[in-house]
C-alpha positions in Angstrom: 146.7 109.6 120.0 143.0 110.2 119.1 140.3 107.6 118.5 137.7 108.0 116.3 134.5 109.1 116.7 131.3 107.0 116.0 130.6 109.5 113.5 133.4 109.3 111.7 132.9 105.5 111.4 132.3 104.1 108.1 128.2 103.4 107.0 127.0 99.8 106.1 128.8 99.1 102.5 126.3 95.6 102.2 122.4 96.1 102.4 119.5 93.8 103.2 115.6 94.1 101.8 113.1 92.1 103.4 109.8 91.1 102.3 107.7 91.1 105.1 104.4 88.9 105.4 105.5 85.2 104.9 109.1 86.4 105.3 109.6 87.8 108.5 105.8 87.7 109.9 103.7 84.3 109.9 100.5 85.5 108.7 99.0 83.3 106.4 96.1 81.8 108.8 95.6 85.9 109.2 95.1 86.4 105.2 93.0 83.7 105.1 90.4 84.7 107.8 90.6 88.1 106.5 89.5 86.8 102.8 87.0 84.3 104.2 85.3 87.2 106.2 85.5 89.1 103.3 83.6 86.4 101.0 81.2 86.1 103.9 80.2 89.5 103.7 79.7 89.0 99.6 78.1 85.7 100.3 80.8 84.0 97.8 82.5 80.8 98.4 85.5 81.3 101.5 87.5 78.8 99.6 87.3 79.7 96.5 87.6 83.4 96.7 90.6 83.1 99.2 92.3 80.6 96.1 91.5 83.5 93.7 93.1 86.0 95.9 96.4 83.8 96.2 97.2 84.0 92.9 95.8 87.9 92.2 95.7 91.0 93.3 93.1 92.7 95.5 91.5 94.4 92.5 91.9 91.6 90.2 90.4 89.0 92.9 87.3 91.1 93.0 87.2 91.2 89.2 87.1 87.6 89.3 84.7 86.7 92.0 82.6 89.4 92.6 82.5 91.4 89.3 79.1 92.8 89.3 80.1 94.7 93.1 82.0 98.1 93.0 85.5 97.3 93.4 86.3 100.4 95.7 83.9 99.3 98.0 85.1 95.2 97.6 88.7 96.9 98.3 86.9 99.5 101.4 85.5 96.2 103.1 89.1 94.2 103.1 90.7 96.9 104.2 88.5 97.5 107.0 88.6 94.1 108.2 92.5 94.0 107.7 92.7 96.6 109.8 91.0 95.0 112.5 93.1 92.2 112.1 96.2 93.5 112.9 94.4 94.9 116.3 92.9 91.5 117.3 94.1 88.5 115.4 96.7 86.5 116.3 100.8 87.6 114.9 103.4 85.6 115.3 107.1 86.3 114.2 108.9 83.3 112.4 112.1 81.9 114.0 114.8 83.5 114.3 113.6 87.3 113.0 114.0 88.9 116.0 117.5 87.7 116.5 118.1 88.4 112.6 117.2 92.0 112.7 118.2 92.8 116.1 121.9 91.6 115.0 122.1 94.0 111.7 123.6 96.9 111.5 121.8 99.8 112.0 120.7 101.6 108.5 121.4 98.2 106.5 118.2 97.1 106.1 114.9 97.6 105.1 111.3 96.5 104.6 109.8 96.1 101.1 105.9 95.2 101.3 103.2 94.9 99.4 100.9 95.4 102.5 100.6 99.3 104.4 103.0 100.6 106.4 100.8 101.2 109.5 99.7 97.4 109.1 103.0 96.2 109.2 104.0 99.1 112.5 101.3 97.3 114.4 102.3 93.9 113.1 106.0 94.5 114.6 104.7 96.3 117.8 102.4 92.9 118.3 105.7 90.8 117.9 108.5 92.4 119.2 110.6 93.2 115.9 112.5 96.1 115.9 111.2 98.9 112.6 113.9 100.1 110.0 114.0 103.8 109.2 113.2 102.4 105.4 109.7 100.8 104.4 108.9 101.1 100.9 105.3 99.8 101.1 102.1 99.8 98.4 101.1 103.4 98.5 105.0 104.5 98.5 105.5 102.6 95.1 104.0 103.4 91.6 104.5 99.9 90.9 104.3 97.0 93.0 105.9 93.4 92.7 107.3 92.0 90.2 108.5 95.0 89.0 111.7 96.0 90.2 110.3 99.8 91.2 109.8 98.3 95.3 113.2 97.1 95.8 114.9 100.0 93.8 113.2 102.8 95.5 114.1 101.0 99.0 117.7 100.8 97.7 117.8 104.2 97.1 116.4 105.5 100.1 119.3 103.6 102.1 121.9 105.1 99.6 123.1 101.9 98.1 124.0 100.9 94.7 121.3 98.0 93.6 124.5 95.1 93.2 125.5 95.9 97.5 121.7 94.4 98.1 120.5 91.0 99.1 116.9 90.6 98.8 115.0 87.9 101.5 111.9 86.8 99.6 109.5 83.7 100.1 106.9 84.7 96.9 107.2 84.1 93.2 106.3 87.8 92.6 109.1 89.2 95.3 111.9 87.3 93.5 111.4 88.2 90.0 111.3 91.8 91.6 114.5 91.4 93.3 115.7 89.9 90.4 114.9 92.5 87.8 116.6 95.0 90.3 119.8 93.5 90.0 120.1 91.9 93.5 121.0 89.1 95.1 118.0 87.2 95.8 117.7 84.6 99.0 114.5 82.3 99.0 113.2 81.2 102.6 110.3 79.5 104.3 109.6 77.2 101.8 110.2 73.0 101.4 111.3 74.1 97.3 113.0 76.6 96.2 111.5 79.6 94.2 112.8 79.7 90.5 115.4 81.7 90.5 116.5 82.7 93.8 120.5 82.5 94.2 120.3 80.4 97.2 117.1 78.5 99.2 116.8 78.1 102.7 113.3 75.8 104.6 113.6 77.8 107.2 114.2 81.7 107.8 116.1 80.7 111.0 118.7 78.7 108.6 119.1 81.5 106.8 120.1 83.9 109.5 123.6 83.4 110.3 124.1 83.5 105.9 122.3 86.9 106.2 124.0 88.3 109.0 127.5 87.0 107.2 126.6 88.8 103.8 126.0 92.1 106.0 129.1 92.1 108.3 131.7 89.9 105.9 134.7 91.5 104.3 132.9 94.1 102.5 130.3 94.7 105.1 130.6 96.6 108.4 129.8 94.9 111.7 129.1 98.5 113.5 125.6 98.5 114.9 
């Protein structure tokens, strides 16, 4: 009789896409500083520049608050002090995403970010969380969220069919994306529920036994 090799052995048939800052990382205190030192260095008001830049994107924020600066330098300045960020502020994984991705099948998931992919490399380094072959981040996209372009392209990358995919989202933006891909879309880290999100969880660490179930369930594979 002959076993089977661990080659031979069947690939992931159920796929998971994770946002990554207020998904899997804690970094909103960090976004904040970041923006207030930014304003700082414009001498705009912290709070109401870091309100704008909830709502907007970087480009748009400095079109709104700081419209007679160059926006290539507004957007030089944040990155720079992003950047420094990720070396000496303060990261802290939410509960339960460690266990979550260490538990997932290897080549079922990956990252889908509006941030850089070397930010979010020295994010996970600071906190311990394992990186996914797959990061689809904002230079790798030609459109970022709320199209669906992010979550498709990551889809494709891991060779599965849009419909196999459950996207983990805690933003407005993130869930129409993952909606307008065709996914399944799970809301978490949040006391109310983003329209349209299939199911809500407060907490990522509630939702981590669901995801790790949708993954390794009848139509998944449990093979790490």
């Amino acid at each position: 009789m002959t076993s089977e090799s661990p080659s031979a052995q069947p690939g992931p048939t159920k796929y998971v896409l994770f946002d990554v800052d207020g998904t899997l990382i804690d970094a909103v205190s960090n976004q904040r500083r970041v923006w207030e030192t930014w304003a700082e260095r414009y001498g705009l008001d912290a709070d109401e520049v870091y309100q704008v830049a909830l709502r907007t994107r970087p480009m748009e924020t400095f079109a709104r608050v700081a419209a007679d600066h160059d926006p290539h330098e507004c957007l030089a300045t944040l990155h720079e002090l992003e950047d420094e960020d990720v070396r000496s502020g303060a990261y802290a994984a939410f509960d339960g995403a460690s266990d979550l991705l260490h538990g997932l099948p290897r080549g079922s998931w990956a990252l889908v970010t509006s941030n850089y992919e070397h930010r979010v490399r020295g994010r996970f380094l600071r906190t311990g969380l394992p990186v996914p072959g797959v990061i689809v981040d904002a230079a790798a996209a030609e459109e970022g969220k709320p199209s669906p372009v992010p979550y498709l392209q990551a889809a494709a990358q891991l060779g599965a069919a849009p419909e196999s995919c459950l996207v983990i989202e805690d933003a407005p933006s993130g869930v129409r994306s993952g909606l307008r891909a065709g996914m399944t879309v799970w809301g978490v880290n949040d006391a109310v529920a983003v329209e349209g999100v299939h199911r809500h969880f407060r907490s990522l660490r509630e939702a981590v036994p669901h995801i790790l179930a949708f993954v390794s369930g009848p139509h998944g594979n449990a093979t790490t």
